[in-house]
KOLKEZA-632205 format. One record per residue (C-alpha): y negated, z negated, x negated; residue number from 1. Coordinates in steps of 0.02 Angstrom, whole numbers. Layout:
<sites>
<c2 = Y&c3 = Z&c1 = X&pos = NUM>
...
</sites>
This chain:
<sites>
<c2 = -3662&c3 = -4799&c1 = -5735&pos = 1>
<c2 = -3604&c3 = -4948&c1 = -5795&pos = 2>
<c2 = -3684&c3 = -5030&c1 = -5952&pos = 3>
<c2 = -3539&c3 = -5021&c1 = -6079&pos = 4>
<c2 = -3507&c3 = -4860&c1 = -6031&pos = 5>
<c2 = -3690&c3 = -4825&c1 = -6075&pos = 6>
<c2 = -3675&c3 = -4913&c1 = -6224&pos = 7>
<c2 = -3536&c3 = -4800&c1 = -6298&pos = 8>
<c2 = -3635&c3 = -4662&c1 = -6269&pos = 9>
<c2 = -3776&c3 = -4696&c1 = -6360&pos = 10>
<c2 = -3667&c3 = -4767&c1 = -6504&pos = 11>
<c2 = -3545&c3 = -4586&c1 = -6496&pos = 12>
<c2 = -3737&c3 = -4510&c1 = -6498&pos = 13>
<c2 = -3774&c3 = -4585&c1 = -6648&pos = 14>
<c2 = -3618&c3 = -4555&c1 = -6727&pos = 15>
<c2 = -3657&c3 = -4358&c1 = -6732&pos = 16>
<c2 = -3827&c3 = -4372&c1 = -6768&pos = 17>
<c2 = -3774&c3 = -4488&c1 = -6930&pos = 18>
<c2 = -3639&c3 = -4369&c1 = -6954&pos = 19>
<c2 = -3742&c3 = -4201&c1 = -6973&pos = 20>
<c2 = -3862&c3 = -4292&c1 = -7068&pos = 21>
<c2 = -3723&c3 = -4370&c1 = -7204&pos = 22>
<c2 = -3643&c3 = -4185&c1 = -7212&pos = 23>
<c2 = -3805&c3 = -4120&c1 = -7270&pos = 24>
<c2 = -3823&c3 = -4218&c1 = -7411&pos = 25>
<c2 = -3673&c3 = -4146&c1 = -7502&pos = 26>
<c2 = -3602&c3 = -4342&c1 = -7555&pos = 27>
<c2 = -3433&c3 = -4335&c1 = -7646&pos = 28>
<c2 = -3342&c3 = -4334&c1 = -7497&pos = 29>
<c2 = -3203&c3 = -4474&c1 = -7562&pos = 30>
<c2 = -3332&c3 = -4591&c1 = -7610&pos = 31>
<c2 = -3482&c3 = -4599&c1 = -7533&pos = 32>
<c2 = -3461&c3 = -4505&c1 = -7379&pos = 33>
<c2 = -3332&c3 = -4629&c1 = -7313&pos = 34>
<c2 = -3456&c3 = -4789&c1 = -7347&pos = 35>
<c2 = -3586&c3 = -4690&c1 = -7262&pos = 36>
<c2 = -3467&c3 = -4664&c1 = -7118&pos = 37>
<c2 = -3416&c3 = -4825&c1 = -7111&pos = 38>
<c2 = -3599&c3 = -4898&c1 = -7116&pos = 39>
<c2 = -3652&c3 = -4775&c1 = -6973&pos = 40>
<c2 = -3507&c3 = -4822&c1 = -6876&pos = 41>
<c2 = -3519&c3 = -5022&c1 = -6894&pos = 42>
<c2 = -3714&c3 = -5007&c1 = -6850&pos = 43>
<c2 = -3672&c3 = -4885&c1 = -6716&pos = 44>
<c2 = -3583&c3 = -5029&c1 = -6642&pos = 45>
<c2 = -3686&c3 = -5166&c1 = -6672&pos = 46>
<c2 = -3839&c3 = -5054&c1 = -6588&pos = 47>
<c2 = -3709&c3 = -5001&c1 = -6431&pos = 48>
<c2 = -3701&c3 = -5208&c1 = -6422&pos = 49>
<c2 = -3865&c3 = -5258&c1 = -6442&pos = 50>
<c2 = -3908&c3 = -5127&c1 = -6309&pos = 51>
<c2 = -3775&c3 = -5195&c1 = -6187&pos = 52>
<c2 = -3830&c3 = -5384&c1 = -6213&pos = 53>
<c2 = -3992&c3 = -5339&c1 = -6176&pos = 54>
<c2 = -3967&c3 = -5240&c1 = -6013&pos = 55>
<c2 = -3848&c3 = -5412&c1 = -5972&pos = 56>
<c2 = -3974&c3 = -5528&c1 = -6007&pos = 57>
<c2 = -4091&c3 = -5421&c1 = -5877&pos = 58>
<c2 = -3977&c3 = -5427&c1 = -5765&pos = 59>
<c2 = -3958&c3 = -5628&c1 = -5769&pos = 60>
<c2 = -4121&c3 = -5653&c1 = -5771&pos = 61>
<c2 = -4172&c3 = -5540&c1 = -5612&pos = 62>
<c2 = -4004&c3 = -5643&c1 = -5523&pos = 63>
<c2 = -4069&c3 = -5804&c1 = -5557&pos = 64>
<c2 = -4265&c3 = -5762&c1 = -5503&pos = 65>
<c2 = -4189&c3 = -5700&c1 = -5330&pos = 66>
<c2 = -4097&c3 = -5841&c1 = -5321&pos = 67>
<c2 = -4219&c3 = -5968&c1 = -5340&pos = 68>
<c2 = -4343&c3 = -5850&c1 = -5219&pos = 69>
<c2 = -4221&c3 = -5856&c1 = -5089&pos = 70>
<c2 = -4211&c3 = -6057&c1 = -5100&pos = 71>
<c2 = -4393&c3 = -6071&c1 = -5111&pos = 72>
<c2 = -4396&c3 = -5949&c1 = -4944&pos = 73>
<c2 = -4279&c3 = -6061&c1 = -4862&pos = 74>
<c2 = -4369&c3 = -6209&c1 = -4910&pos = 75>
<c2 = -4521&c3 = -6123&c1 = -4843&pos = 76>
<c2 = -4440&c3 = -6113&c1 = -4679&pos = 77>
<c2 = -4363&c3 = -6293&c1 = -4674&pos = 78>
<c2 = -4548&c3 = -6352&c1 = -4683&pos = 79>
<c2 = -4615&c3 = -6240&c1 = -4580&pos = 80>
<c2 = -4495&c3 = -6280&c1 = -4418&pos = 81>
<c2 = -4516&c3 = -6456&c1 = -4470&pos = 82>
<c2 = -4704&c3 = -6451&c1 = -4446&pos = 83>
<c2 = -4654&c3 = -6326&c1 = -4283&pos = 84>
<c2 = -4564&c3 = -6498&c1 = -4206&pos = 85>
<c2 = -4716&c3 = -6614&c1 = -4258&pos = 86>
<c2 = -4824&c3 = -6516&c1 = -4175&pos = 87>
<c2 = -4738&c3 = -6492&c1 = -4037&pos = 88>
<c2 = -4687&c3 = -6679&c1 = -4015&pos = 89>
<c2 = -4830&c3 = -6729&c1 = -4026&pos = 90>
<c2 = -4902&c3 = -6608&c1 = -3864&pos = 91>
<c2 = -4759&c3 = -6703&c1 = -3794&pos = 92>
<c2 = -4668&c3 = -6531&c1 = -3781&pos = 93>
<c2 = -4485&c3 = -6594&c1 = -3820&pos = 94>
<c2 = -4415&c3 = -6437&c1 = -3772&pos = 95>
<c2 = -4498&c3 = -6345&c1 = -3902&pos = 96>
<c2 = -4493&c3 = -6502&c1 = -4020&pos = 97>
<c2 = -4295&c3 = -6504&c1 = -3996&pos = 98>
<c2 = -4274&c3 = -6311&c1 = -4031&pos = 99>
<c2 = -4387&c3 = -6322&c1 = -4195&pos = 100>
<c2 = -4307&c3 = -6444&c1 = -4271&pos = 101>
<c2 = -4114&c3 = -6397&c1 = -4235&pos = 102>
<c2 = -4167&c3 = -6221&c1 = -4313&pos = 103>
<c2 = -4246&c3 = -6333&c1 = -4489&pos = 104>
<c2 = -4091&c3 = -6427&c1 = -4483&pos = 105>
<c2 = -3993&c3 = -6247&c1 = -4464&pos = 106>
<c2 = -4069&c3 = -6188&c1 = -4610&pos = 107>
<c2 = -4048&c3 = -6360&c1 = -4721&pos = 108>
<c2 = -3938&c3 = -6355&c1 = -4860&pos = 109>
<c2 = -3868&c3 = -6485&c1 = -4978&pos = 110>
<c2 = -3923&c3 = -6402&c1 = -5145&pos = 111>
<c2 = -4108&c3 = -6420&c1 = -5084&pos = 112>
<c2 = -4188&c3 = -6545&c1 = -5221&pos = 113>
<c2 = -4368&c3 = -6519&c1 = -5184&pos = 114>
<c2 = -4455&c3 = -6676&c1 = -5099&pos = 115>
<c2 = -4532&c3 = -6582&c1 = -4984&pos = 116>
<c2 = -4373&c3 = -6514&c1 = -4917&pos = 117>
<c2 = -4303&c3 = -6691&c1 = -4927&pos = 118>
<c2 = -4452&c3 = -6766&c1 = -4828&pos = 119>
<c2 = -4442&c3 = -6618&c1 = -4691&pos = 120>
<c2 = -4239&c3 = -6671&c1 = -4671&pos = 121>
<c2 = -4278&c3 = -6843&c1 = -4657&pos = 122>
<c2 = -4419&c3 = -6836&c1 = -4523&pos = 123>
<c2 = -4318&c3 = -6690&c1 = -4428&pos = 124>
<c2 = -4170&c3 = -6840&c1 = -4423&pos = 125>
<c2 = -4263&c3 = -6976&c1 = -4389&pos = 126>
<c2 = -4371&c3 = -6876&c1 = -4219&pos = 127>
<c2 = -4186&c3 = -6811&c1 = -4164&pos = 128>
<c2 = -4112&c3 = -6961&c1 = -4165&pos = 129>
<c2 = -4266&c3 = -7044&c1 = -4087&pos = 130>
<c2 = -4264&c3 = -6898&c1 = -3941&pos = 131>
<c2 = -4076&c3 = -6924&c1 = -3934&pos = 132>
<c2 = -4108&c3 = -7098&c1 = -3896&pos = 133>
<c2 = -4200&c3 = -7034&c1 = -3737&pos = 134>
<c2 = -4113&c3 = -6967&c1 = -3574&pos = 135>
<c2 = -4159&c3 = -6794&c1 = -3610&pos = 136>
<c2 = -4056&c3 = -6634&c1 = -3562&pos = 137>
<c2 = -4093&c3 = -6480&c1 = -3672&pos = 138>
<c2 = -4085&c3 = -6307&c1 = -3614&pos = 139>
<c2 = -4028&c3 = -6166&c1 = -3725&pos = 140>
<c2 = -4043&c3 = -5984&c1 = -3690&pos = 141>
<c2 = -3865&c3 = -5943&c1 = -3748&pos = 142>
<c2 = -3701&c3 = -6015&c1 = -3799&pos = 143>
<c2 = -3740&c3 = -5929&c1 = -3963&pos = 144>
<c2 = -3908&c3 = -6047&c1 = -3984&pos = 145>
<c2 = -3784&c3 = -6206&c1 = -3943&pos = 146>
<c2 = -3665&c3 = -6176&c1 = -4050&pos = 147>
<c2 = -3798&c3 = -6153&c1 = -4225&pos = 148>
<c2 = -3874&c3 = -6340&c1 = -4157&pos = 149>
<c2 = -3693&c3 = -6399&c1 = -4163&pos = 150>
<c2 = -3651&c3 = -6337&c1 = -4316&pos = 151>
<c2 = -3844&c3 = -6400&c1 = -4399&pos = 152>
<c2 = -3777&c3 = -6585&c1 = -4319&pos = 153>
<c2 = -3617&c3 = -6554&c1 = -4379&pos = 154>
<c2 = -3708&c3 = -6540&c1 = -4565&pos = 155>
<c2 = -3793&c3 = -6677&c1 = -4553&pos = 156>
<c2 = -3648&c3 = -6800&c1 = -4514&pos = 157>
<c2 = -3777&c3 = -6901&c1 = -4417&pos = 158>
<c2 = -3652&c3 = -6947&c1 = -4264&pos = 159>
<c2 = -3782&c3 = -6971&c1 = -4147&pos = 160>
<c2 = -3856&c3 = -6807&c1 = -4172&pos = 161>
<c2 = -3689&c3 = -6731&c1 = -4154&pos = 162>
<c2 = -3681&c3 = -6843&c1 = -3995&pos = 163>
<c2 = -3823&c3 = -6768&c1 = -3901&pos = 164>
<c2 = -3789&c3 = -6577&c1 = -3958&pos = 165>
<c2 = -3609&c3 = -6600&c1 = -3867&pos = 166>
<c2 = -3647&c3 = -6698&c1 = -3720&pos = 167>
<c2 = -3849&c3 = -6654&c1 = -3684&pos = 168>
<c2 = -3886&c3 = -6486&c1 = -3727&pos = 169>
<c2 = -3826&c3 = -6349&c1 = -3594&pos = 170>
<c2 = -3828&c3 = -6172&c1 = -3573&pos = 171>
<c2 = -3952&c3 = -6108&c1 = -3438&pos = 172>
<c2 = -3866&c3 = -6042&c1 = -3287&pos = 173>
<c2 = -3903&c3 = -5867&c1 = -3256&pos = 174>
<c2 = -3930&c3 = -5847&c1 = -3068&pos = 175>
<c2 = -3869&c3 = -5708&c1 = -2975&pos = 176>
<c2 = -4011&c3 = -5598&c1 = -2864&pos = 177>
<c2 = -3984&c3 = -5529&c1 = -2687&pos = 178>
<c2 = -4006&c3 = -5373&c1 = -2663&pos = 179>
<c2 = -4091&c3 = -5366&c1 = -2486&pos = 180>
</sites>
């Protein structure tokens, strides 16, 4: 049920309730009966409105927190893989270094404004491009897995990063067992 739909109800509600109660009075039905009618009716409405506004403003209010929660999750995330590809660079496991943070750039977008975010991008830039630098060939799983670090390159405009997800990552040949 939609929430103008609920608000004529209650205000068609009230309408009968003010009705019954105005008939029982016994007013001089020419006079004051039609003022009281009219009254009932225009605060009918204006209660029907406030009620809708209300349930709107709710509504706005719980869109905007889950909006903001899901950019704080995928902020979350950004830093998280970031921290993921420090770690692992600095094991000197590029594999995993590469793979963390293509999937922090994957999850980058340009409305995030919080410095942390902002710092996360910047380092996970500045390591790719440094590893890019480097006569490295990454292996991916799956054309699927290539494809999401070309398109996080492809975000970032950064044309060497773009470079090295075209040319240097590959998909893993699956080999084919013998049956003996």
């Amino acid at each position: 049920m939609n929430k103008s739909t609920f608000a004529i109800i209650i205000s068609i509600i009230a309408i009968f309730i003010a009705g019954v109660a105005a008939s029982s009075l016994e007013f001089d039905f020419q006079n004051s009966s039609f003022t009281i009618g009219a009254l009932t009716l225009l605060v009918t409405l204006l209660v029907g409105w406030q009620i809708y506004n209300t349930i709107g403003i709710e509504e706005k209010i719980h869109n905007e927190v889950e909006k903001e929660a899901d950019k704080a999750s995928k902020i979350a995330m950004l830093v998280t893989f970031a921290q993921l590809g420090r770690t692992a660079d600095n094991k000197k496991n590029i594999a995993n270094a590469i793979s963390s943070l293509f999937n922090a750039l994957a999850i980058w977008e340009k409305e995030m404004d919080s410095p942390l975010a902002k710092e996360a991008y910047n380092y996970c830039i500045d390591k790719l491009t440094e590893i890019s630098k480097q006569d490295v060939i990454f292996e991916v799983e799956s054309a699927e897995e290539k494809d999401i670090y070309i398109k996080a390159a492809l975000k970032t405009e950064v044309r060497p990063l773009i470079d090295f997800t075209t040319n240097r990552i590959v998909v893993k040949s699956k080999g084919v067992k013998k049956d003996s």
